[in-house]
C-alpha positions as CSV (number, residue, x, y, z in Angstrom):
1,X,-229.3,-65.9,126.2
2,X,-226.2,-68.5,127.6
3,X,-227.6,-71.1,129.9
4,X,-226.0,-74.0,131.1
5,X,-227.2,-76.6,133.7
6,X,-225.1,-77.4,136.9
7,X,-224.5,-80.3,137.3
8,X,-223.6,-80.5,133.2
9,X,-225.5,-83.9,133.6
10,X,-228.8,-82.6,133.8
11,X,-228.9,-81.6,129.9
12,X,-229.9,-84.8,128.5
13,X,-232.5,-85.3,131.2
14,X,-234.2,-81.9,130.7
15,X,-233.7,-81.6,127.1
16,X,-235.5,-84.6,126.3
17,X,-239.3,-84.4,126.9
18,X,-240.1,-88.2,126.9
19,X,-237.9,-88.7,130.3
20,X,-239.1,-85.6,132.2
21,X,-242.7,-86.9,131.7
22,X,-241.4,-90.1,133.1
23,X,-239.2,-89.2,135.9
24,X,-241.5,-86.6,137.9
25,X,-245.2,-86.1,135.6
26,X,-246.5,-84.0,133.3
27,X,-247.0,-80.8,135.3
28,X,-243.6,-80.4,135.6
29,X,-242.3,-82.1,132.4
30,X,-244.7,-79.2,131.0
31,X,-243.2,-76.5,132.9
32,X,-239.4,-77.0,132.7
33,X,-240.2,-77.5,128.8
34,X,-241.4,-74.0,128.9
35,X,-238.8,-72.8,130.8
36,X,-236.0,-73.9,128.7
37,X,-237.8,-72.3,125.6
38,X,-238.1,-69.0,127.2
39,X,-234.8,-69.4,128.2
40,X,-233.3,-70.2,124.3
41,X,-235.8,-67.4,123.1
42,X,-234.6,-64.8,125.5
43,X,-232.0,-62.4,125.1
44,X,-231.5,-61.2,128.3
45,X,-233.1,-62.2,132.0
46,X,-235.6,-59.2,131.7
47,X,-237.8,-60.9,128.9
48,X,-237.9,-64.0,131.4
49,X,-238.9,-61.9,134.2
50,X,-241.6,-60.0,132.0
51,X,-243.1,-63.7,131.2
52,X,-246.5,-64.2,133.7
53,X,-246.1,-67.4,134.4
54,X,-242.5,-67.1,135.7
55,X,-241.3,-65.9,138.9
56,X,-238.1,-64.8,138.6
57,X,-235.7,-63.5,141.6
58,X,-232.4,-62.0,141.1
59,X,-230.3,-63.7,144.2
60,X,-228.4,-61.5,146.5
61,X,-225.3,-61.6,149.4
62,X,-222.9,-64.2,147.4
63,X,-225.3,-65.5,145.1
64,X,-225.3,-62.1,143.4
65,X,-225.0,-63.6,139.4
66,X,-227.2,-65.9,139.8
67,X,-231.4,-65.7,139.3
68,X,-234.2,-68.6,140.2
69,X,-236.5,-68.8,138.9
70,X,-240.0,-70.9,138.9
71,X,-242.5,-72.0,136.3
72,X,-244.7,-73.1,139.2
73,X,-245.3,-69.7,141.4
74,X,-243.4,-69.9,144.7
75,X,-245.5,-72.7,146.3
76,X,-243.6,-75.7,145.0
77,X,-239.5,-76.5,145.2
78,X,-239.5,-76.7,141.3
């Protein structure tokens, strides 16, 4: 499946495991890690949404193409 961050300056900051752990904590580190690989592994955004531990909502009004989507459950911002 194509990803790409917005703004494109994110990449090297979420790619890179070392830094995520050390900006926010492991938690998180943990779960955007996860995300990403479902992500790459996925082919479309129905494998992400069948994953359990990832809420995914398909925006609407003119946010239409877009999804979010949240390793954490609905509770948090991440």
């Amino acid at each position: 499946m194509d990803y790409e961050y917005e703004p494109p300056s994110l990449k090297d900051e979420f790619e890179n495991y070392k830094l995520l752990k050390k900006k926010y904590n492991v938690k998180i580190a943990d779960g955007i890690t996860k995300f990403i690989q479902a992500v790459v592994s996925a082919e479309n955004a129905y494998d992400i949404k069948a994953l359990p531990f990832m809420n995914l909502e398909h925006k609407h009004g003119n946010m239409a193409n877009y999804y979010s989507a949240s390793p954490f459950g609905k509770s948090t911002k991440w």
